[in-house]
N, C-alpha and C positions, 0 to 999 in steps of 0.2 A: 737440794741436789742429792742423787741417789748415789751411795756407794755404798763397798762389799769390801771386808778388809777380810783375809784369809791367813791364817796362820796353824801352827802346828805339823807341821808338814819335818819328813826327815829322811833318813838314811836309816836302814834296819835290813835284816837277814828273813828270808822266805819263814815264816813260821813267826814273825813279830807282830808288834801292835803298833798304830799310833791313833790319837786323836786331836781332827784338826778340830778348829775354832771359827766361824765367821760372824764377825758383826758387821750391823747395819743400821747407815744414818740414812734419813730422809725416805723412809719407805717401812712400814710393821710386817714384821713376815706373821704376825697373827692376824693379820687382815688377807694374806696371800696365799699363805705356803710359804716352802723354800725347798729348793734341791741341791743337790752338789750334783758339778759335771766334771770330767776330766778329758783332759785330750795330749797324747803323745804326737811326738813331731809326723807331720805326714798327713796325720788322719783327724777326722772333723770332733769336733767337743761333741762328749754323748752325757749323756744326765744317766747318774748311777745309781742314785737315790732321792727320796721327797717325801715330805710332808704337808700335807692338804689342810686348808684353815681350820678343819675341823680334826684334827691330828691323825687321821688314816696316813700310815706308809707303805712306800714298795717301792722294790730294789729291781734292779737290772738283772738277770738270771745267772750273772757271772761273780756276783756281791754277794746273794740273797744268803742269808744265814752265815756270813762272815762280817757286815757292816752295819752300823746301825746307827739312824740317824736320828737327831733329838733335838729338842730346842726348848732355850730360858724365854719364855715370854718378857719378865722384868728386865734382862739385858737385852731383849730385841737379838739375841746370839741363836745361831742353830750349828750343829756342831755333829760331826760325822766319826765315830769311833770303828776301828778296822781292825781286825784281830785276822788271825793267820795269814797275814801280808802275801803275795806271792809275786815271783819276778812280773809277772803279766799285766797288775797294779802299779805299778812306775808309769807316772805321769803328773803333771800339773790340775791341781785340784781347786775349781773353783765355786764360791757360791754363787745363787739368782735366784731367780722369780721365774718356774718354768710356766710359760705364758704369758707373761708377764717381765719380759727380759730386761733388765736395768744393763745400764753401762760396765763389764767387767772389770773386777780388781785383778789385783798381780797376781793370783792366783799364789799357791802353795806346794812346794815340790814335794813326791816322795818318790822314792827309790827304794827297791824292795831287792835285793843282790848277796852273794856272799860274800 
């Protein structure tokens, strides 16, 4: 059975960082890829960033040189670091398989605010 646990997620001021975490059972994201998506109330989940089985990445043009996404092959974890936070970023961050969509986890909040 496939799942996405997503964490690291928080509360920070416009100009912060955080990095979230997702692991995954029942699926190798070195066989896949992986992306994070996020989606605020209202509007549909958009994929913000990914990495391709053969480790090529790219970002969403709103992320690109502020986000950066990465992944442990031996924990099966891909992991999204975010530096200069801005209010625009607040939303629920989750991981998948873009193409390849597994069942979503609870996703991960952050809040980027003064």
């Amino acid at each position: 059975q496939v799942q996405f646990v997503e964490s690291g997620g928080g509360s920070v001021q416009p100009g912060g960082s955080l990095r979230l975490s997702c692991t995954a059972s029942g699926i190798h994201f070195t066989l896949f890829g992986a992306g994070w998506y996020r989606q605020t109330p209202g509007k549909e989940r958009e994929l913000v960033a990914r990495v391709t089985r053969d480790s090529r990445t790219n970002y969403t043009d709103s992320v690109r040189g502020r986000f950066t996404i990465s992944r442990d092959q031996r924990k099966n974890s891909v992991y999204l670091r975010m530096n200069n936070l801005k209010p625009e970023d607040t939303a629920v961050y989750y991981c998948n398989i873009p193409g390849r969509l597994g069942p979503w986890g609870q996703g991960t909040q952050v809040t980027v605010s003064w």
